[in-house]
C-alpha positions in Angstrom: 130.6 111.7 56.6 128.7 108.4 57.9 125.8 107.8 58.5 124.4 108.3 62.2 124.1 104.7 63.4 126.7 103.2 60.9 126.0 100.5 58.8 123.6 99.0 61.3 120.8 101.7 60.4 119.4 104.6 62.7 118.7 103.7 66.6 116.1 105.1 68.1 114.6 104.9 71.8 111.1 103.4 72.1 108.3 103.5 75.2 108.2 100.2 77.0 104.8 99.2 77.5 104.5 99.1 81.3 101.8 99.1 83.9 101.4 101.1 87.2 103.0 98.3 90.2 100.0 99.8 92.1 97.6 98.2 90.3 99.0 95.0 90.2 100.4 94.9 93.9 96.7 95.6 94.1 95.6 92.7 92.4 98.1 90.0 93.6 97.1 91.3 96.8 93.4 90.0 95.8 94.8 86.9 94.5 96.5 86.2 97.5 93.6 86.5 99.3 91.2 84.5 97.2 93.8 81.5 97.6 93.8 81.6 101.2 90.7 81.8 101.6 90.0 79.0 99.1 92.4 77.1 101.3 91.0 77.8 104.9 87.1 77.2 102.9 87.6 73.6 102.2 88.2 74.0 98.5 91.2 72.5 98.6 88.9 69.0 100.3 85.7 70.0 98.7 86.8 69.8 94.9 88.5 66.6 95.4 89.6 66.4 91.8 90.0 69.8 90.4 91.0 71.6 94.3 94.4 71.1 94.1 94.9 71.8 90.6 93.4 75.2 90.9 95.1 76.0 94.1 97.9 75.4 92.1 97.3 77.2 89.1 96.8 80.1 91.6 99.9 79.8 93.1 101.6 80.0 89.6 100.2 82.9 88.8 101.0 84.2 91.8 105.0 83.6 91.5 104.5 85.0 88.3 102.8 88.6 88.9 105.2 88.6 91.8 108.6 88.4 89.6 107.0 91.4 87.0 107.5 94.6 90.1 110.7 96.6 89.7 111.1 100.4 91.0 112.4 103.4 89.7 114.1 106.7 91.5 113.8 110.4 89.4 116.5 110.7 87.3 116.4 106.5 86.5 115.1 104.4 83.2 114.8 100.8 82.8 115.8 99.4 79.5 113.5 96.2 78.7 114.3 93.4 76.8 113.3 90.2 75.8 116.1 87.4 75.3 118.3 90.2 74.0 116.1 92.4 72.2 115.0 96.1 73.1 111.9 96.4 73.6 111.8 100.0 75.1 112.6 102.3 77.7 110.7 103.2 80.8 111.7 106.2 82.2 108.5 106.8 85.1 109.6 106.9 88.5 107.9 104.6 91.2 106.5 100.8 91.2 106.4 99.7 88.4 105.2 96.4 86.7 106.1 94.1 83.2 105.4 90.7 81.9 108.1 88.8 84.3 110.1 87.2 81.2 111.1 90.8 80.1 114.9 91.2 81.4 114.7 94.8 82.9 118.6 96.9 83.0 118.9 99.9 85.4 120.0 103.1 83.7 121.1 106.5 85.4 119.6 108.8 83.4 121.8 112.0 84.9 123.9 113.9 82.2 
């Protein structure tokens, strides 16, 4: 008899390390709000040199905790990756958030 897993080895599921969406909706709300109020302050004028290269910066960062949220039903899993690899499984139901260059797959989780 082979085997389980063949010649590739055993498989095994793992726990993707994820955060709560809460949170981070929570704090790229607070980001949000800094820039804007950076902007409407006079940074932007103010700090002639360095204003528009930290409005900037922001704004990265804000694309960037924006393009990490993804939601799950009950009875629903995400399998991460990054650039092919499994990384884990998340399997908690609600907003959810991961580093945005993880590739995150739907999977119904019903038998």
């Amino acid at each position: 008899m082979a085997e389980l897993g063949g010649k590739f080895g055993k498989t095994s599921e793992r726990r993707a390390s994820t955060m709560n969406g809460g949170m981070m909706l929570l704090a790229l709300l607070l980001l949000i709000v800094g820039v804007v109020w950076f902007a409407v302050s006079g940074g932007l004028i103010d700090r002639e040199p360095e204003g528009p290269i930290i409005f900037a910066l922001a704004i990265v960062v804000i694309v960037l905790i924006a393009g990490g949220f993804y939601s799950l039903q009950p009875n629903e899993g995400a399998a991460v990756t990054l650039f092919g690899n499994y990384k884990g499984t998340d399997r908690t139901p609600g907003l959810r958030w991961v580093l945005p260059w993880y590739a995150r797959k739907k999977i119904s989780l019903r038998v």
